[in-house]
C-alpha positions in Angstrom: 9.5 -9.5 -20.5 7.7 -9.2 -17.2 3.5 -8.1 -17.5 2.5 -7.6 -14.1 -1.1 -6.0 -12.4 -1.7 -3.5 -10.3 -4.6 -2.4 -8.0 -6.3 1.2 -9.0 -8.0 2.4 -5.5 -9.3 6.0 -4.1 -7.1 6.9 -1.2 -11.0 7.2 0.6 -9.6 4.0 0.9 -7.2 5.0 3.9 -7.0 7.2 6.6 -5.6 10.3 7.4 -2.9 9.0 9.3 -2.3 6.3 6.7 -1.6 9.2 4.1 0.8 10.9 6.6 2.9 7.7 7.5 2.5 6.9 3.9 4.4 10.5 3.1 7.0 9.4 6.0 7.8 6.2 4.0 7.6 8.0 0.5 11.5 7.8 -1.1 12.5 6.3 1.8 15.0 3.6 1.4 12.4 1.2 1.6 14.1 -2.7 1.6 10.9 -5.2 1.5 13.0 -8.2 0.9 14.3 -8.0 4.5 18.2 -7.6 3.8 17.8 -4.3 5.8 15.8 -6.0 8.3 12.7 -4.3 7.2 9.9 -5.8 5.2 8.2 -2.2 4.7 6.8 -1.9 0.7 8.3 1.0 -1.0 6.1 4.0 -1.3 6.6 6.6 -3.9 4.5 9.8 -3.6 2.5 10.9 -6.8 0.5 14.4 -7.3 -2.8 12.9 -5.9 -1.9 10.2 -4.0 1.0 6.8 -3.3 2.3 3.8 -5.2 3.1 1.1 -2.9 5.5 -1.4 -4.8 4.9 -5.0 -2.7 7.2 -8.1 -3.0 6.5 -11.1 -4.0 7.4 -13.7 -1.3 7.3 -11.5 1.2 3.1 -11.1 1.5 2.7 -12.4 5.3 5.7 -10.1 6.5 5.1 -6.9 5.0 1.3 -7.0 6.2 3.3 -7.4 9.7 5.6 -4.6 9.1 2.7 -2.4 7.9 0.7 -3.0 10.8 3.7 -2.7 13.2 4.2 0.6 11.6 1.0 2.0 12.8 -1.2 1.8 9.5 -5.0 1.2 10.1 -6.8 -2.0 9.2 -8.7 -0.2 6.4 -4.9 1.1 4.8 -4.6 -3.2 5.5 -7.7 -4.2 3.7 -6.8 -3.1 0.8 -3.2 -4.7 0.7 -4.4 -7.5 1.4 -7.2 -7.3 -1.9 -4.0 -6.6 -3.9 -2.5 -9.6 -2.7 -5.6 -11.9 -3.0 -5.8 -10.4 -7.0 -2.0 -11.0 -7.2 -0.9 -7.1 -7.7 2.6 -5.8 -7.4 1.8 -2.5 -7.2 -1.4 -0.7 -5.5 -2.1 3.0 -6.9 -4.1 5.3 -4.1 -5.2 8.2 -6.5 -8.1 10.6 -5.2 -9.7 9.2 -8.7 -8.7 5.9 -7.9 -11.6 3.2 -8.0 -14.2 2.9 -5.3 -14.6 -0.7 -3.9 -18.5 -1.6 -2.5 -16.3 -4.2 0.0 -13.8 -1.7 1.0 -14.7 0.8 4.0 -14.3 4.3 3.0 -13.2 7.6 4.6 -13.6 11.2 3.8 -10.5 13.1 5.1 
């Protein structure tokens, strides 16, 4: 049995053009182990927001991919909290939590 953590976060958290590249990505045949030659997390859409599933190993190169894709460094600040708080998945709800360190955006 696996128990693993994941990060609770308001998608004030990203910007507008991180929620519409996040809907681009959503379902898509995400491979972020690199067999595909991507390391892109997988990104599932919800009702009020994204679940971004990231892979263990494979921190440094899907921060790259991320940022090569076009997402903002706010959408990257809060990867890389996740990371530091060892998270596999990060949940952008409009309820989500409000962090005092993270920069925040009203779309």
């Amino acid at each position: 049995m696996s128990v693993n953590s994941y990060l609770d976060v308001s998608t004030g958290h990203m910007r507008y053009q991180d929620s519409i590249l996040s809907e681009l990505f959503a379902d898509a045949d995400a491979d972020a182990d690199g067999k595909n030659g991507s390391f892109l997390p997988r990104f599932v859409k919800h009702v009020y927001g994204y679940v971004i599933f990231l892979s263990e190993g494979h921190h440094e190169e899907q921060i790259e991919a991320l940022k090569q894709a076009g997402f903002s460094k706010m959408f990257l600040s809060v990867v890389k909290l996740a990371i530091s708080k060892s998270c596999f998945l990060i949940i952008f709800d409009r309820d989500g939590y409000m962090f005092k360190e993270l920069a925040f955006s009203n779309w």
